[in-house]
N, C-alpha and C positions, 0 to 999 in steps of 0.2 A: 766853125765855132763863132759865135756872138763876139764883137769888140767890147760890149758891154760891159758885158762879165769883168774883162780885165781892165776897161775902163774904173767901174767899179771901186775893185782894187788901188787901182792908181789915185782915186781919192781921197784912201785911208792911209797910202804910201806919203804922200804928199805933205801931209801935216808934218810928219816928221823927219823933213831935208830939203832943202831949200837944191837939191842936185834936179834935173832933166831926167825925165825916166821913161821910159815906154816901152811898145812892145812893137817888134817887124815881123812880117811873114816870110818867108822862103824866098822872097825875090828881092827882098829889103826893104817893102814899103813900110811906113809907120800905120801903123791899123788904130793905134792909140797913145795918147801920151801927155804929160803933163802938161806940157804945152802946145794948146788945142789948134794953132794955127800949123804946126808939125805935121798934124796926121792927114796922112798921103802923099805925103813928101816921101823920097828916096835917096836912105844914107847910102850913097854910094863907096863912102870908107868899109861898110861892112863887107864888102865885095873884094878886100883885101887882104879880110883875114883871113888863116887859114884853118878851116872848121876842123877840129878836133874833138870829139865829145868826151873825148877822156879829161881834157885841161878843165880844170875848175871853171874858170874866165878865160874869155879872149879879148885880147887888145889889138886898139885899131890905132890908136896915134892920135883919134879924137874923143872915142868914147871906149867905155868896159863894156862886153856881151858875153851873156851865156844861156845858151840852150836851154829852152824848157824841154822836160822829157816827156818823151812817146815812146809807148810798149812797141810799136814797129820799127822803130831805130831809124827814123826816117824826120828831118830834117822840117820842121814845119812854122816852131817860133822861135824867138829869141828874145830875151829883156835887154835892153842896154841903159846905161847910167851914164852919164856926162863926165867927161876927165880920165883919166884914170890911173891918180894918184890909188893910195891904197883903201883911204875911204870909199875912192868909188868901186873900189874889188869888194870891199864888206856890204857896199848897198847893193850892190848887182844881186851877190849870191842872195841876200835874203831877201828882196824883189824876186828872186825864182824863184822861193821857195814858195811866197805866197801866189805867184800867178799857178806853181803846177797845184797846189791845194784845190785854187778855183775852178782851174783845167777839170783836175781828178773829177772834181765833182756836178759839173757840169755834165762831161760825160758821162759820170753815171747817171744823171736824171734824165739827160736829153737826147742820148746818145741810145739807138737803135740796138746796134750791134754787142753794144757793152750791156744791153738790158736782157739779149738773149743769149749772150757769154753766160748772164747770171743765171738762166734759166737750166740750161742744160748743165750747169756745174751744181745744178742744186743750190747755190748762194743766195734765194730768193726765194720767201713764204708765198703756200699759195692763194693766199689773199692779197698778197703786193702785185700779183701778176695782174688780176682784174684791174688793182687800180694802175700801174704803169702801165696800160695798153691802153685803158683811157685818156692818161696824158698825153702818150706819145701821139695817139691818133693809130693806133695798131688793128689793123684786122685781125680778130683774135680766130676763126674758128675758119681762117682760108686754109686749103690742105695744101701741105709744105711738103719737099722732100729733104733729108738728110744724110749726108754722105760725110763720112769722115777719112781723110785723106792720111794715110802715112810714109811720110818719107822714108826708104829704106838706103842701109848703103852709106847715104849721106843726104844734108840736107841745108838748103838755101831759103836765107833772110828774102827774098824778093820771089819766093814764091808765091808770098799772100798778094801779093802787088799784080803777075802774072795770070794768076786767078780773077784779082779782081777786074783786071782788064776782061775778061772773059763773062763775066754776068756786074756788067754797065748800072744796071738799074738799080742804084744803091737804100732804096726807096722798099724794095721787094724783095730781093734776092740778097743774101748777107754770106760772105767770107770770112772767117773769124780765127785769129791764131791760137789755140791754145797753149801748144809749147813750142820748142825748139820743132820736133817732128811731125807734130798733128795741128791738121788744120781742118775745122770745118766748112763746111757750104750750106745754107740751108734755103731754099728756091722754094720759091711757089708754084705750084701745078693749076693754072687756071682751067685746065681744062678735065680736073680731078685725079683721082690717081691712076698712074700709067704707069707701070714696071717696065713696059718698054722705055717709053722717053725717060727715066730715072735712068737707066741703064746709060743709053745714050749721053746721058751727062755724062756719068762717070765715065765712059770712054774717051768722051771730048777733053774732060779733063786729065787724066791717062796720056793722051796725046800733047795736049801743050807744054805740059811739065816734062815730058820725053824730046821731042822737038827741041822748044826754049832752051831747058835747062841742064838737061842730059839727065832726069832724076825718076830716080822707079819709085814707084809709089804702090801702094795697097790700098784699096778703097774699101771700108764698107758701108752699106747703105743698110740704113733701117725702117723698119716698115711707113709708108704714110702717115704724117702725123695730121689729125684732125682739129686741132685746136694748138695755142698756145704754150699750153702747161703741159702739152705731151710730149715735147721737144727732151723733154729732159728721159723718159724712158727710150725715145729714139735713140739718144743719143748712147747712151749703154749698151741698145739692139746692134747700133754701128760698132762698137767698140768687141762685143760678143762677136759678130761677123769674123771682125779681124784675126782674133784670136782661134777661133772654133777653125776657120778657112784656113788658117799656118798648119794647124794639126791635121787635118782630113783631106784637104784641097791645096795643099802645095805649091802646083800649077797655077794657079787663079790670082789671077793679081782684083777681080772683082769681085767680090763676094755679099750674095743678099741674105740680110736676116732671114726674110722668110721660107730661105729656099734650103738651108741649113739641115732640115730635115731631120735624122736620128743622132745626127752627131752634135747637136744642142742639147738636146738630155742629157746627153753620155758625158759633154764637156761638164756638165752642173751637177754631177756623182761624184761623193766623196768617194778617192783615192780605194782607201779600204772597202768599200760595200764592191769598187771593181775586181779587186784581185782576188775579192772572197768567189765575184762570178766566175771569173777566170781558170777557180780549183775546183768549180763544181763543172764546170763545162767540158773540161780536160781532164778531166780525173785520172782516165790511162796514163797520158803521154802529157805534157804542156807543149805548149802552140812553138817553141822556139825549139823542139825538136825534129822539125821539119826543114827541110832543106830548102834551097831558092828556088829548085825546077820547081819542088811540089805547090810553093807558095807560087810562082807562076801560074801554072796550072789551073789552080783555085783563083786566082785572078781573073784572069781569061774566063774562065765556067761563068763568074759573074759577070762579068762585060758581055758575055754573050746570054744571058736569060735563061740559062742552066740549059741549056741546048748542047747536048751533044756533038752534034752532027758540024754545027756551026763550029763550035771552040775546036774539034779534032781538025779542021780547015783552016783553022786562025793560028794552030801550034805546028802545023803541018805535021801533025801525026794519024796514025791509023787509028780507026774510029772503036777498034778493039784497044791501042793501045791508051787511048785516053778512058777507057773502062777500067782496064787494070790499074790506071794510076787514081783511080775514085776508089778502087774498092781495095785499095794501099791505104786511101785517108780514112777509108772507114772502117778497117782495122786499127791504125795506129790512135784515133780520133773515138771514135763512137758514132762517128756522125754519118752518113749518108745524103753528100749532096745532092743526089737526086731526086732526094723528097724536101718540098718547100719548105716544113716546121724546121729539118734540119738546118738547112742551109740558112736558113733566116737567123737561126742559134749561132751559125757559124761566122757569117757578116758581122754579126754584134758584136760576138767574142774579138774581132779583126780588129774593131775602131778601136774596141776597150783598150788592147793591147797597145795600139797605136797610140790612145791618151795616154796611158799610163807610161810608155817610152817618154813622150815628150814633156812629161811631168817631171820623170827622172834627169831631162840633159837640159831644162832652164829651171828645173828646182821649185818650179811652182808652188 
């Protein structure tokens, strides 16, 4: 961030208090301050205090500090005021109140990350995008990819940190925290779009956060984005993944928008138009009158390409007795898996079930 900015500031602070005021970075140097022969010097008293971000001020024995704040809880400036009588506790704090104003809004104007925060949160019309891409210097129509990272289990403050160590190029490649759990990444693909090397990120990343931090995560990625302003549809495709891939795909800790396939429909159907399929499909018997082998069974038949011969080999049953347990379902059923319309009837009816389960046990 510019010294200027907070220089600035310091100009208008200045008129009214004849106190020492400026602002240090993380190591203690003076980056700016009232008085100009100060900066770049190093308060070495600050080095004594002990950082607390909860305490209003800290006191050092020479001067009052207090933290300016950062959404990453990570240590970056600080205001100090000369003395620290209780006047210099009153000017400290309202000296931070105006450098985080300046802060805040610097970042938003100058700040990369914070302008594609804005984008994929919807926070930003889309006629502002054209012009903050201009400002910034943004390649607007480079093809990006987007992964959204969710911590399961539990989740760690020095994850976005972790990440960011991992794609350097703070220029191109953006790490971005949205909350406590979800972090995005959004990369550029210079070499256009690759599902494979998308993939490979998310594994890369998979592994670090596993590695590092001992933390499982959920990824999804969303289609290529072409431009700018498309970030923010990716960014719902990533979020769709996650969701769509807990209900159908269980197992998967990676999940692609575009691979989602029938179970993206079925997750975007009102509740009732499913269960109404459900009584037309089942009309005999309903799907939960079926026992575990038979739901096996019918498993297996799918895993194997409605093959026979193969699924009787996979159950280690006789290739008669996997006949009687189909011509079981298609008494109890209607259905006849070994004709494609049916069995295709029957899959669909499976996932619906399946959504509709997991509607009922997180109340969606």
């Amino acid at each position: 961030m510019s010294s200027r900015i907070f220089q600035s500031v310091i100009i208008q602070i200045k008129e009214a208090t004849d106190r020492c005021i400026g602002v240090i970075d993380d190591q203690g140097f003076v980056i700016t301050c009232s008085e100009l022969p100060m900066i770049g010097s190093r308060l070495d008293d600050f080095q004594s205090v002990n950082y607390d971000a909860s305490e209003p001020v800290l006191v050092s024995g020479l001067r009052t500090y207090k933290i300016l704040g950062n959404s990453s809880g990570k240590f970056d400036y600080a205001v100090f005021v000369e003395g620290c009588d209780e006047m210099a506790k009153v000017s400290c704090m309202m000296a931070a109140v105006a450098f985080n104003e300046a802060k805040t809004n610097y970042e938003e104007k100058y700040n990369k990350a914070a302008f594609l925060k804005n984008i994929i949160s919807d926070n930003i019309l889309p006629g502002d995008v054209y012009v903050r891409t201009k400002e910034l210097h943004f390649a607007p129509d480079v093809p990006r990819a987007l992964l959204l990272i969710r911590q399961v289990d539990r989740s760690d403050v020095t994850s976005v940190e972790v990440l960011q160590s991992l794609f350097p190029d703070k220029q191109h490649d953006f790490v971005i925290s949205i909350n406590e759990t979800d972090i995005v990444v959004i990369k550029e693909l210079p070499g256009g779009d690759s599902s494979t090397e998308v993939k490979a990120i998310a594994e890369s990343i998979e592994t670090v956060l596993k590695t590092e931090l001992q933390i499982k995560c959920i990824i999804g990625i969303g289609t290529t984005a072409r431009h700018l302003r498309e970030l923010a549809d990716r960014y719902k495709e990533a979020q769709i993944a996650i969701d769509v891939g807990r209900v159908f795909d269980s197992d998967k800790t990676i999940i692609s928008y575009e691979n989602l396939g029938i179970g993206r429909i079925i997750y975007q159907l009102p509740t009732t138009l499913c269960e109404m399929f459900l009584n037309e499909v089942f009309k005999k018997n309903p799907l939960e009158t079926l026992d575990e082998d038979t739901l096996e069974t019918i498993n297996k038949f799918f895993e194997n390409n409605l093959n026979v011969s193969e699924t009787s080999r996979k159950l280690y049953v006789h290739r008669n007795t996997l006949v009687y347990r189909l011509e079981k379902i298609k008494k109890l059923t209607g259905l006849d898996l070994r004709e494609f319309d049916h069995a295709i009837v029957f899959k669909v009816a499976m996932m619906v079930k399946q959504y509709l389960d997991s509607v009922n046990n997180n109340g969606r």
